[in-house]
N, C-alpha and C positions, 0 to 999 in steps of 0.2 A: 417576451413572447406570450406571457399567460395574461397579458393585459384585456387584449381584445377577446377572448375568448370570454373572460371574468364580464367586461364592460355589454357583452352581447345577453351573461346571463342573466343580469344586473336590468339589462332592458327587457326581457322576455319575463321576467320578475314584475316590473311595471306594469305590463302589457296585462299580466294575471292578475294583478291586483285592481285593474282598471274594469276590466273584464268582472272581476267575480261581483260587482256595483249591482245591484239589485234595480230595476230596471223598471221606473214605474209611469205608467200615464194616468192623467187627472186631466177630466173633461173641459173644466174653465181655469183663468188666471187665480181665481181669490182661493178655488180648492189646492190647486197646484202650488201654493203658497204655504199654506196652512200643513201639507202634507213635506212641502221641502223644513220645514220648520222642527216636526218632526224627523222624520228620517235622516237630518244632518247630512254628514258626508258619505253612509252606506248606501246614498243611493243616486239613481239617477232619474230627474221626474223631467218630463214633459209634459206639455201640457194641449191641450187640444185647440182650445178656442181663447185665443192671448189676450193681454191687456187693450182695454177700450173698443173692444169687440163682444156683440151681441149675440149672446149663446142662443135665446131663442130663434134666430133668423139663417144659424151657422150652418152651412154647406159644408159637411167632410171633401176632406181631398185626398186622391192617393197617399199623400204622405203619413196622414193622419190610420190608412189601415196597415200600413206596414210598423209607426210606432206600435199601433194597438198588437197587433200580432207578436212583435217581438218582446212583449210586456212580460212581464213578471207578473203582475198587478197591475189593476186598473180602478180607478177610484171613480165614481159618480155621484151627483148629485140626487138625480131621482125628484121623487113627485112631480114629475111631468117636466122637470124643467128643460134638459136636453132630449128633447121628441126625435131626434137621432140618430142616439147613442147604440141603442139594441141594435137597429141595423146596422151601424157600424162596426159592431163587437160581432156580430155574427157573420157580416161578408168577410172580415179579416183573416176567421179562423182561428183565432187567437184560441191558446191552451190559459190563457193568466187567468188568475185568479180576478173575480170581480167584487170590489165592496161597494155597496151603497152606505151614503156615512149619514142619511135622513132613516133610518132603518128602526130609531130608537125615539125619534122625533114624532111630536103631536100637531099634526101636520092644521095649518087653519084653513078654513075655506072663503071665498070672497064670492058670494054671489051664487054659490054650489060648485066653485074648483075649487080645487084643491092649489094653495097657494106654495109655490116651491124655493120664494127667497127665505128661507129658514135661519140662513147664516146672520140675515142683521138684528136676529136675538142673540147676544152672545151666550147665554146659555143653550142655546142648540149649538152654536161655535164647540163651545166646549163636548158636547157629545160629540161632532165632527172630527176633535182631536181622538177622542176613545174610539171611535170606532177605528181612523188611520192607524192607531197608535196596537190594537189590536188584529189589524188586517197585516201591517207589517211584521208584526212578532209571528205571526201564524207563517207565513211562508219564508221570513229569515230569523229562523229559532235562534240563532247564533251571538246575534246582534240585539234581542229583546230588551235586556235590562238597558242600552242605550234608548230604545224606543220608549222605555218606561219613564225612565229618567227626565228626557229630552219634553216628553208630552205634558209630566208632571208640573216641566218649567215652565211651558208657555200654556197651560191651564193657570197657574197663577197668575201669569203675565197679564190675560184674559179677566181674571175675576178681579186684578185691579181696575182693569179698565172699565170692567163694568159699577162698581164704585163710583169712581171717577165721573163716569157719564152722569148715573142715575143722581148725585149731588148736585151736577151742573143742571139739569135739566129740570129736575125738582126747585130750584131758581125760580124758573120761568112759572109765573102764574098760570095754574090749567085752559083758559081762556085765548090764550097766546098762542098756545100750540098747536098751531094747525098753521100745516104744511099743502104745500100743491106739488105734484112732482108730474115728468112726463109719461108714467106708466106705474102699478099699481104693485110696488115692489117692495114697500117699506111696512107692509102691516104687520109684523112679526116686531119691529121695532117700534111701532107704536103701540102694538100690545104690553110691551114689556116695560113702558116708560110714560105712560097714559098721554098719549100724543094721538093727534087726529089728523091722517096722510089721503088727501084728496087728490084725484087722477084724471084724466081726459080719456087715457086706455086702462083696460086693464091687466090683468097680471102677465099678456103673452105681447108684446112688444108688436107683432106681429097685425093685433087689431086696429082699428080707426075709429073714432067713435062719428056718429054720424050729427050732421048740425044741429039735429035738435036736443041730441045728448051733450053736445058742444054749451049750446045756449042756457040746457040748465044749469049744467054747469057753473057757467061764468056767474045765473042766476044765483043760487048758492050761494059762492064766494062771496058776491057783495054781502049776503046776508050776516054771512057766518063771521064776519071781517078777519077773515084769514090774514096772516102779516105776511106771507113770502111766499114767491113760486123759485120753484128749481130746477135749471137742466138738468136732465145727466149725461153721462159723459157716454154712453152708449146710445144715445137720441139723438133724434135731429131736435134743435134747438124749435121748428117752427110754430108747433102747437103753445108751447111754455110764453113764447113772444107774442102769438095771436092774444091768449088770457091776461097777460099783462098788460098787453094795448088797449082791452076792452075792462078791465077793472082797473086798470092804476096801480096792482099788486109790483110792487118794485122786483124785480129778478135778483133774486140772492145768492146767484153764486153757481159753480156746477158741485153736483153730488156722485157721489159715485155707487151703484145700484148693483149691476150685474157682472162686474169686473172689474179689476185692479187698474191705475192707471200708467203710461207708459213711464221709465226713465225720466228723473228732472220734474216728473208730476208729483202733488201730493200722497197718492194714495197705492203708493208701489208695493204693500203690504197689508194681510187682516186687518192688523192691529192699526197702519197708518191712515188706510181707506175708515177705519170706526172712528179712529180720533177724528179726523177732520171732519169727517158727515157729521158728528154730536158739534164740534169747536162750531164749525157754521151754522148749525140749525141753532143753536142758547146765541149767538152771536146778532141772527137776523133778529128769533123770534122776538128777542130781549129788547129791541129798538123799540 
C-alpha cells in the first residue's frame, strides 16, 4: 500500500530535480556549444539560431521570445554580430541575466566595422569559455566549482588545439595561404595564424558586392595566385562557383563560418568545426 504513494514521491523528486536545471539561451549553434560544454548537465541550453543557419539574416520567431523570457541567462555574441538580439531580449521581457562573451575581446575592424567572428581565433574561444564559465557561477553559485572545473578542461582541450593547428599551418609556406571564402568571416583566424582570407561579401552575409567589386576581385586572385576557394555551409554556393568558373581556382571543400553543422556533418562541435576548417585549409593549401 505505501508503494504508490513512495513511487509518486520518488517522481515529483524527479520532476524537482529537472526543474531546478538552470535554464540557459545562446544566440547561435557554435556559442550554444561551447556554453553546453561548460555547464555539463546543471543546465539547460537552447539555442536560438541552430546548425547551418545564418545568424546575420535570422528572423526571431515567437518561440525564440518565450525561451528568451523563461531564461535564466542569456549568452550573446555581440559586436554587431546578431543585429536582433536586443530587440528580442527586450520584446520578451525577460528578467535573465545577459552575458556578452566578446566583452573582453579586441575586437578587429575590416574596412571601419567592427568584425564580430571572434571565435575562429581560438584564443578569443577561450575568453568566450571565461566569460560563460563566470556568468554561470554568478547566478548558480551552488554549482561553480563544476563550472570551474569543466571550463578549466576544455580551455586545455582548446589550447591543444590551437598547437596542433599553428604546427600544421606553419607547414604551409606563407605564399600558399591565401584563401577565398564566400563572406568575410575568417579574419581573426588569419590574424592569428598569418594567413590571407579573400571575400566577395563582406563581414555581414547580408551584402552583395557589386560587378565591378566582383571583377576586381577575380582580378586579384589571378594575381595573387590564391590555391582555393570555399563554400560555406551557411552560403549559397553561387558567388564561390561564378570565381571558380572565371579563375580556374579549384573549389575546396565547404568550411564552416558562422555555425555548427547539422548531425552526421563534420563540424557538430567548436572544437570539430576548428579541426576540420584547419585539416582542409593545410590539405588544399598544401597541393
Amino acid at each position: 500500500m505505501r508503494i504508490l504513494p513512495l513511487f509518486l514521491s520518488l517522481v515529483l523528486l524527479g520532476q524537482g530535480s529537472a526543474l531546478a536545471k538552470t535554464k540557459v539561451v545562446a544566440s547561435f549553434s557554435i556559442l550554444a556549444d561551447m556554453v553546453q560544454e561548460v555547464a555539463g548537465d546543471n543546465a539547460e541550453v537552447t539555442s536560438i539560431v541552430g546548425p547551418d543557419a545564418d545568424a546575420h539574416l535570422y528572423m526571431p520567431k515567437a518561440g525564440d521570445a518565450i525561451a528568451v523570457a523563461e531564461a535564466d541567462i542569456v549568452f550573446v555574441n555581440g559586436l554587431g554580430f546578431e543585429t536582433w538580439v536586443a530587440d528580442l531580449i527586450s520584446n520578451s521581457g525577460t528578467n535573465a541575466t545577459i552575458v556578452t562573451v566578446t566583452d573582453k575581446v579586441t575586437p578587429l575592424l575590416v574596412e571601419g566595422e567592427v568584425d564580430p567572428h571572434a571565435w575562429n581565433n581560438i584564443d578569443n574561444g577561450i575568453l568566450y569559455v571565461q566569460a560563460i564559465a563566470a556568468g554561470l557561477s554568478d547566478i548558480d553559485p551552488n554549482n561553480a566549482s563544476s563550472y570551474k572545473a569543466r571550463a578549466a578542461s576544455y580551455i586545455e582541450k582548446l589550447e591543444a588545439l590551437d598547437t596542433k593547428a599553428r604546427k600544421a599551418i606553419s607547414a604551409v609556406p606563407v605564399e600558399k595561404r591565401i584563401v577565398v571564402t564566400a563572406h568575410d568571416a575568417f579574419g581573426y583566424l588569419a590574424n592569428a595564424y598569418d594567413m590571407t582570407f579573400l571575400a566577395p561579401v563582406g563581414i555581414d552575409t547580408e551584402a552583395e558586392p557589386s560587378a565591378k567589386e566582383l571583377a576586381a576581385l577575380i582580378d586579384n586572385l589571378k594575381e595573387v595566385n590564391a590555391r582555393a576557394v570555399f563554400v560555406e555551409n551557411i552560403t549559397n554556393s553561387a558567388l564561390i562557383d561564378q570565381i571558380s568558373a572565371e579563375t580556374g581556382i579549384e573549389v575546396g571543400g565547404r568550411i564552416y563560418s558562422d555555425a555548427l553543422s547539422v548531425q552526421g556533418s563534420p563540424a557538430t562541435s567548436y572544437v570539430a568545426m576548428f579541426e576540420h576548417n584547419v585539416s582542409l585549409l593545410v590539405q588544399k593549401l598544401s597541393q
